[in-house]
SEVOBA-797913 format. One line per field, with one value per residue: residue number from 1; x, y, z of N, C-alpha, C in turn; residue in one letter. Coordinates in pm, 1 decimal, decimal comma. Layout:
rolo c(NUM|...)
n.c1 c(X|...)
n.c2 c(Y|...)
n.c3 c(Z|...)
ca.c1 c(X|...)
ca.c2 c(Y|...)
ca.c3 c(Z|...)
c.c1 c(X|...)
c.c2 c(Y|...)
c.c3 c(Z|...)
zapa c(a|...)
This chain:
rolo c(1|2|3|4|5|6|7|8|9|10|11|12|13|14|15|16|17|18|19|20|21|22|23|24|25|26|27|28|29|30|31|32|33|34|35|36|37|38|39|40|41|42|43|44|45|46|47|48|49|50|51|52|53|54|55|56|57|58|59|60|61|62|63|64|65|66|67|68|69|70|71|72|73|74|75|76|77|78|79|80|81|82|83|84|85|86|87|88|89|90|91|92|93|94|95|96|97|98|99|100|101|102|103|104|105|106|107|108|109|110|111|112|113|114|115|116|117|118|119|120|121|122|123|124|125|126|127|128|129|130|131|132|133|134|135|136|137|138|139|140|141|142|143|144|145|146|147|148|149|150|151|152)
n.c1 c(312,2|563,7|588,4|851,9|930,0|1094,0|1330,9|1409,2|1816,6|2019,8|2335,6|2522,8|2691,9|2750,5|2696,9|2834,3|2704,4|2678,7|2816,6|2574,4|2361,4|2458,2|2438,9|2176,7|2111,3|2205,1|2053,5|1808,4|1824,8|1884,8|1607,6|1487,1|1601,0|1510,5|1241,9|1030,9|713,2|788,1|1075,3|1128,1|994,8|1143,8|1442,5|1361,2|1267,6|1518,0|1736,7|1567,3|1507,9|1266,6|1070,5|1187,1|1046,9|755,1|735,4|819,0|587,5|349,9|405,0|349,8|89,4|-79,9|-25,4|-179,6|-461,5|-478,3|-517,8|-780,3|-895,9|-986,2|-991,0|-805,6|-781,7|-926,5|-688,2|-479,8|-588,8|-626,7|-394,9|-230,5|-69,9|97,7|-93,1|22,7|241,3|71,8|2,0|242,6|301,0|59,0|105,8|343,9|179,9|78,0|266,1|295,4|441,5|489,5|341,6|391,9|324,8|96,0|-34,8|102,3|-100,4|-339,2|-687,1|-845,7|-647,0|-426,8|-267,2|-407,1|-668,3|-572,1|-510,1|-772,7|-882,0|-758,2|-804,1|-1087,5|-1134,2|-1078,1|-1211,6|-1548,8|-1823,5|-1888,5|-2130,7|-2433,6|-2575,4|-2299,0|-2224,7|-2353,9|-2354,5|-2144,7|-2270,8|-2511,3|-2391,0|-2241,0|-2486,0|-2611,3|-2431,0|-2486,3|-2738,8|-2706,8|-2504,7|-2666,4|-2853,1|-2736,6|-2660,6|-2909,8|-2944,5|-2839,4)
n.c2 c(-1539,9|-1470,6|-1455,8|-1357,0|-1366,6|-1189,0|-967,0|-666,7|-648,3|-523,9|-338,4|-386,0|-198,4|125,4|407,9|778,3|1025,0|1272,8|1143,6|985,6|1206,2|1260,7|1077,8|1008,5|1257,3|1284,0|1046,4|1148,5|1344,6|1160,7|1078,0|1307,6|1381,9|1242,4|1251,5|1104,9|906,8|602,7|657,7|636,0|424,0|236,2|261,4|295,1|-9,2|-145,5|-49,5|-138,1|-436,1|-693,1|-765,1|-562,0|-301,3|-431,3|-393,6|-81,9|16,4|-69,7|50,5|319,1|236,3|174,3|446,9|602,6|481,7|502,5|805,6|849,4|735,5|468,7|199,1|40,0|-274,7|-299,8|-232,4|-434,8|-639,3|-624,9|-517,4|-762,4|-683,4|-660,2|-561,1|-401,2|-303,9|-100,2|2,3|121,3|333,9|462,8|589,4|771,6|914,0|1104,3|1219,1|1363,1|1336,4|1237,8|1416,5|1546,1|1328,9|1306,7|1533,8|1535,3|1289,7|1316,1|1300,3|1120,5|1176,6|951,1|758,1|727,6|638,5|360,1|234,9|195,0|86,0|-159,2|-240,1|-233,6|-474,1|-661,9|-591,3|-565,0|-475,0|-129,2|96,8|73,4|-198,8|-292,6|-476,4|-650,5|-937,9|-1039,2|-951,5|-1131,9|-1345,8|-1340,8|-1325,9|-1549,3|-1756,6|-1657,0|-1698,7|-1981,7|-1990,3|-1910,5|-2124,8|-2406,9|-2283,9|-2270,1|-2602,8|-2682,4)
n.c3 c(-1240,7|-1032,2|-631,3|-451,9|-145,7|9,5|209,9|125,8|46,4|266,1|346,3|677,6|729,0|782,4|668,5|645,1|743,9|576,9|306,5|274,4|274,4|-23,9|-179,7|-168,2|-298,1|-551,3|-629,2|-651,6|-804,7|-1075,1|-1123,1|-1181,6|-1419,1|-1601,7|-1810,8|-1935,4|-1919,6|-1969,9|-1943,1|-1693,9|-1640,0|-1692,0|-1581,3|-1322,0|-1326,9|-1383,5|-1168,4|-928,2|-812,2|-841,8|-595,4|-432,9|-641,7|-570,5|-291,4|-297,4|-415,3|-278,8|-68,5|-115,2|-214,7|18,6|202,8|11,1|36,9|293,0|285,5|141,8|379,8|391,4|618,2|840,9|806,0|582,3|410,9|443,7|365,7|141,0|13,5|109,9|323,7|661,7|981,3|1157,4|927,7|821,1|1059,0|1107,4|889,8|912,5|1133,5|1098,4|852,8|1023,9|1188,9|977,0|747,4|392,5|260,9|-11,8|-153,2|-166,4|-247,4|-498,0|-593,1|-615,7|-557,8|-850,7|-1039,8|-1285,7|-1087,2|-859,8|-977,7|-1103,7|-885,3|-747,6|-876,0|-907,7|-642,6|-597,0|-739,0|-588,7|-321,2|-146,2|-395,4|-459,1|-280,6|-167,3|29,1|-21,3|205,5|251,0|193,7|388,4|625,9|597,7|643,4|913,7|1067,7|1008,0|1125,9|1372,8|1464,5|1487,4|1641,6|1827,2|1857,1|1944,8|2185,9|2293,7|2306,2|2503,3)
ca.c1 c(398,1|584,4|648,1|909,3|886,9|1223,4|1322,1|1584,5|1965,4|2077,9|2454,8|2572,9|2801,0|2693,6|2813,6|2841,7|2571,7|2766,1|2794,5|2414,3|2300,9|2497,2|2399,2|2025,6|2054,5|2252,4|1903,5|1664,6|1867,1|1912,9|1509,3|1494,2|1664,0|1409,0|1080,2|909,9|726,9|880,3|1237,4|1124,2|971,0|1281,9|1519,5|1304,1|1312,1|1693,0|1716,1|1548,0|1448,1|1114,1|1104,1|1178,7|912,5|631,1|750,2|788,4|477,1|305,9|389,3|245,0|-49,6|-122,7|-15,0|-320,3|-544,4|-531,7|-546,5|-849,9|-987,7|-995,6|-958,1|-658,0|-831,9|-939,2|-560,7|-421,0|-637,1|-616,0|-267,4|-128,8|32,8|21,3|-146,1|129,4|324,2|-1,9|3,8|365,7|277,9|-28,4|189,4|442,8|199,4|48,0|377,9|354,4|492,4|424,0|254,9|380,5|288,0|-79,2|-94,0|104,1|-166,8|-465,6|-793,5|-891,1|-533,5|-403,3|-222,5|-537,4|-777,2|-543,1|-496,0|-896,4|-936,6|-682,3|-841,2|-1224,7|-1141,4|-1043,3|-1318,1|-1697,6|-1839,5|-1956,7|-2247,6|-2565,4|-2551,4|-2170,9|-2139,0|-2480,0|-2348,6|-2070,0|-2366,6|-2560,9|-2298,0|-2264,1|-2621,2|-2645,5|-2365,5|-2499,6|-2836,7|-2628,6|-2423,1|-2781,5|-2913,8|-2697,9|-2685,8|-3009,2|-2967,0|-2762,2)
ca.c2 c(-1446,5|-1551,8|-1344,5|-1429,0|-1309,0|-1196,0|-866,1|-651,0|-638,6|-375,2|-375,0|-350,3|-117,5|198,5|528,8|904,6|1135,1|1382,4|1051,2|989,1|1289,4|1329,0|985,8|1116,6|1422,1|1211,3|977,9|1236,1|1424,8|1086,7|1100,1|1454,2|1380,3|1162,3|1324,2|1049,7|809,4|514,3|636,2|659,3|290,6|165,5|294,6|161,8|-191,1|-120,2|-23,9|-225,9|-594,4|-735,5|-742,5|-381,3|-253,5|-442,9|-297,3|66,0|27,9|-109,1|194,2|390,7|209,4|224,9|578,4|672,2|445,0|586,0|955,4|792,7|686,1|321,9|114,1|-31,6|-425,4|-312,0|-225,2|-532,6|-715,8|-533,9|-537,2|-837,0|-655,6|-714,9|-457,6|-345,1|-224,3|0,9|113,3|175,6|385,5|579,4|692,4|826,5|1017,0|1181,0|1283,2|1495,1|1268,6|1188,6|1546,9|1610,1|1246,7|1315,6|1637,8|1487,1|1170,6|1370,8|1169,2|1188,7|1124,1|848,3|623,5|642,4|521,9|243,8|180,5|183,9|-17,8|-256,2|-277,7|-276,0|-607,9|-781,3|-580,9|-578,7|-310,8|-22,1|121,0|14,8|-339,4|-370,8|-586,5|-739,4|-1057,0|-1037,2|-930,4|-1221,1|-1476,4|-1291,3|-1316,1|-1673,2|-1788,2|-1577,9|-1802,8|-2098,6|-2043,1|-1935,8|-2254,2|-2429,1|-2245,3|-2317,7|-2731,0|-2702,8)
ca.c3 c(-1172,7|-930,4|-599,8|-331,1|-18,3|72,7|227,2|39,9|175,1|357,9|396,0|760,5|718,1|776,6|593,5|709,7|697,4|458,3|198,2|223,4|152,3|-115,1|-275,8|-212,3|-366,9|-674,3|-671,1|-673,9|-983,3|-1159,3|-1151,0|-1244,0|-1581,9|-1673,0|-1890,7|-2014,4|-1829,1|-2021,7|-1984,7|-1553,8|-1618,5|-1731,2|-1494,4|-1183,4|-1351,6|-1385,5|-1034,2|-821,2|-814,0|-871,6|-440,2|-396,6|-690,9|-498,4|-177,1|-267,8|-518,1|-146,2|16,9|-185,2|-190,5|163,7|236,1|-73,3|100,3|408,2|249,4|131,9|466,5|410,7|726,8|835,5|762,2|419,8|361,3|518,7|323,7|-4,1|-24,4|158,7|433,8|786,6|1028,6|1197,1|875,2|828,0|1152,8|1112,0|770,3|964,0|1252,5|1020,5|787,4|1174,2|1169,5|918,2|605,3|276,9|236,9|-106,4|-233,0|-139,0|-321,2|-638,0|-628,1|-575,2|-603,6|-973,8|-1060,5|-1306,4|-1012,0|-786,1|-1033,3|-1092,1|-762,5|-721,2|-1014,5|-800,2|-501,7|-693,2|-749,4|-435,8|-239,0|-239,7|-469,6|-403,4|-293,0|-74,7|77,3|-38,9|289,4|274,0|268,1|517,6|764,7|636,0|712,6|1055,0|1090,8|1007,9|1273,1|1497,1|1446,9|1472,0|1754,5|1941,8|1870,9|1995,1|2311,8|2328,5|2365,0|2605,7)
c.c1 c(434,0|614,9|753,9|913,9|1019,5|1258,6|1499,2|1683,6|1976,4|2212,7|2453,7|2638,7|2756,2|2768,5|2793,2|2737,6|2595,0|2781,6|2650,0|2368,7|2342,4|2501,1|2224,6|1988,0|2073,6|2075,9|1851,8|1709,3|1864,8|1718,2|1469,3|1504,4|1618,2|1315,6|1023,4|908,9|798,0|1036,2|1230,5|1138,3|1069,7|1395,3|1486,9|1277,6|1451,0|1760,4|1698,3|1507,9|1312,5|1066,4|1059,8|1067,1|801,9|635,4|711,5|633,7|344,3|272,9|307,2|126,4|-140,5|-78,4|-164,4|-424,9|-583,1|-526,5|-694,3|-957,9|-1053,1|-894,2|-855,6|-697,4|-855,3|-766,5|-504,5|-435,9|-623,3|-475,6|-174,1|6,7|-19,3|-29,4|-67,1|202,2|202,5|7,8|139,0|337,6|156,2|50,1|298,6|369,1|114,9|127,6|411,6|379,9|413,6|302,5|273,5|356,7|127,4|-124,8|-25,3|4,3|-275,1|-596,3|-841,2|-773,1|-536,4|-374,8|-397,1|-619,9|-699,6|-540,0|-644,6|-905,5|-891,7|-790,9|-1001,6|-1208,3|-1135,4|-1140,4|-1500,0|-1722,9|-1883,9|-2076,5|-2348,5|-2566,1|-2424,6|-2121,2|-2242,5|-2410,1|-2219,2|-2198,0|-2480,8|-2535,8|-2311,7|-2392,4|-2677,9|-2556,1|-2399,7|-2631,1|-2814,6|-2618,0|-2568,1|-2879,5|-2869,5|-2648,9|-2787,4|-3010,6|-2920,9|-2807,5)
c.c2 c(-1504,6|-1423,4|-1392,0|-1300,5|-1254,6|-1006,9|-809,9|-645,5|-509,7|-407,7|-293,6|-240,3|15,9|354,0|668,9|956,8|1207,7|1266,4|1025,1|1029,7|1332,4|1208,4|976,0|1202,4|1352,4|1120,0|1045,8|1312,5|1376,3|1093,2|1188,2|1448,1|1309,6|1262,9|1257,0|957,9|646,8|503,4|635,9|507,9|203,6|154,4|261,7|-0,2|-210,2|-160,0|-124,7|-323,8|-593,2|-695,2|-601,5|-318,1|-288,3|-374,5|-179,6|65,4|7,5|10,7|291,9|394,0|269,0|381,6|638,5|637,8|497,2|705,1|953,3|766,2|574,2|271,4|31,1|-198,2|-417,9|-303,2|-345,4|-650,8|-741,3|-580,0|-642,1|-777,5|-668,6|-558,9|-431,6|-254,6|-83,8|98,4|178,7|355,3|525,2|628,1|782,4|935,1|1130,1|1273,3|1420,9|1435,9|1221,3|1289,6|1564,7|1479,9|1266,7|1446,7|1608,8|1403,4|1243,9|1312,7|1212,9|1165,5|958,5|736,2|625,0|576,1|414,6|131,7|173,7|89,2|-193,3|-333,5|-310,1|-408,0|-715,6|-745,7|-577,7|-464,4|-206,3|47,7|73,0|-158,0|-386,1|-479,3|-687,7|-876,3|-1141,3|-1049,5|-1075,3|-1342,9|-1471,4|-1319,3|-1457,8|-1733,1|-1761,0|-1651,4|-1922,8|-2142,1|-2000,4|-2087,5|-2338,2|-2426,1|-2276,9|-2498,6|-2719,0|-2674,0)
c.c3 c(-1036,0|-770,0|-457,9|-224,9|95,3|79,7|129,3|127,5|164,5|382,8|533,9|803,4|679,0|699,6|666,7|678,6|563,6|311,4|174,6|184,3|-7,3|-208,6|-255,0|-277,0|-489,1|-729,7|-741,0|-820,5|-1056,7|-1178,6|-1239,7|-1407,4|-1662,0|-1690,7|-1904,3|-1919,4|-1824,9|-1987,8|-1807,0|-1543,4|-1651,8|-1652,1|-1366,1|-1199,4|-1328,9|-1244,8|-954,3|-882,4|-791,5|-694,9|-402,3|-501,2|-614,8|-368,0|-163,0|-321,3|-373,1|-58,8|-3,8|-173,3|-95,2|212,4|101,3|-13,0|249,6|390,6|228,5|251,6|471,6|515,1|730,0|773,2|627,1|324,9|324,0|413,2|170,4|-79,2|31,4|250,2|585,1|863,0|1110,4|1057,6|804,9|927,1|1158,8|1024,7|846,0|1085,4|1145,0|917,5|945,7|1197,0|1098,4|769,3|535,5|232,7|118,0|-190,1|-236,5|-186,9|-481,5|-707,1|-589,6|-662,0|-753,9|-1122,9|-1146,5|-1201,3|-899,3|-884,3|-1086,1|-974,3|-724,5|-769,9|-917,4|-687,0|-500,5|-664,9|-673,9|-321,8|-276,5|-319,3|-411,5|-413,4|-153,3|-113,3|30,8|71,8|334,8|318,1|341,9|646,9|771,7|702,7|853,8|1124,0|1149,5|1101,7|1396,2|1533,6|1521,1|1623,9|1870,0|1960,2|1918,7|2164,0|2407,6|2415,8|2446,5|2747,7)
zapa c(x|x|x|x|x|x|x|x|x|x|x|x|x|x|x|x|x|x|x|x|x|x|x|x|x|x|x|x|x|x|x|x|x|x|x|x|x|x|x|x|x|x|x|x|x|x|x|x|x|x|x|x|x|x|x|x|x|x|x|x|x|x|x|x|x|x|x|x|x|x|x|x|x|x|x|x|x|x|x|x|x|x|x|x|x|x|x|x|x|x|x|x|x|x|x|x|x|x|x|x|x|x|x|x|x|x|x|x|x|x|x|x|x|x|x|x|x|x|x|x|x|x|x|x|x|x|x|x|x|x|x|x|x|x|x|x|x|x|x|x|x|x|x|x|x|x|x|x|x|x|x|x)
């Protein structure tokens, strides 16, 4: 899989308010008229580019994760984003937003335990001493760099 790293276009050219909403509302109905999740998964391949799925699919992420109460570094880390577009993402749900995605995805939920399952894998496990040996590494540098202190 390949993934490039390129942001989507945005045309310049900006349109009226009164046209926006009214190719928002058109979105959200073209959703609507979907039932099955197949005929949803089809129409967001359709839609957007490989690019934009990882993006929004991103967002997501991180707005569950921090519903969650995982640390901005476990995010960062998790998902290959930088810590700024977290902190962007946690000022915004402070705000107030992304209230009715966090009661559609409620923990227990198909997309979180995928998105657990996800993130399972790239972090330590869970449980007692999950960072054991982070702290030992820490431990052992910390050894290191006193010994060294020492010759000197």
């Amino acid at each position: 899989m390949i993934y490039h790293h390129s942001m989507p276009h945005i045309s310049k050219r900006r349109i009226k308010r009164k046209i926006y909403k009214k190719l928002n509302d058109n979105l959200v109905n073209v959703f609507l008229n979907f039932h099955s999740k197949s005929d949803v998964a089809h129409l967001v391949n359709d839609l957007l580019t490989y690019t934009e799925r990882i993006m929004v699919s991103k967002r997501i992420a991180i707005i569950l994760m921090l519903n969650e109460g995982y640390s901005f570094r476990a995010i960062e880390s998790a998902l290959k984003v930088t810590l700024q577009t977290v902190l962007r993402f946690w000022k915004m749900k402070k705000k107030g937003r992304f209230g009715s995605l966090a009661k559609k995805t409620a923990k227990g939920g198909d997309l979180w335990k995928d998105l657990e399952n996800i993130l399972q894998a790239g972090l330590p496990p869970r449980g007692r001493g999950r960072w054991k040996h982070v702290f030992d590494a820490m431990g052992k540098a910390d050894r290191v760099s006193r010994s060294i202190y020492r010759r000197l």
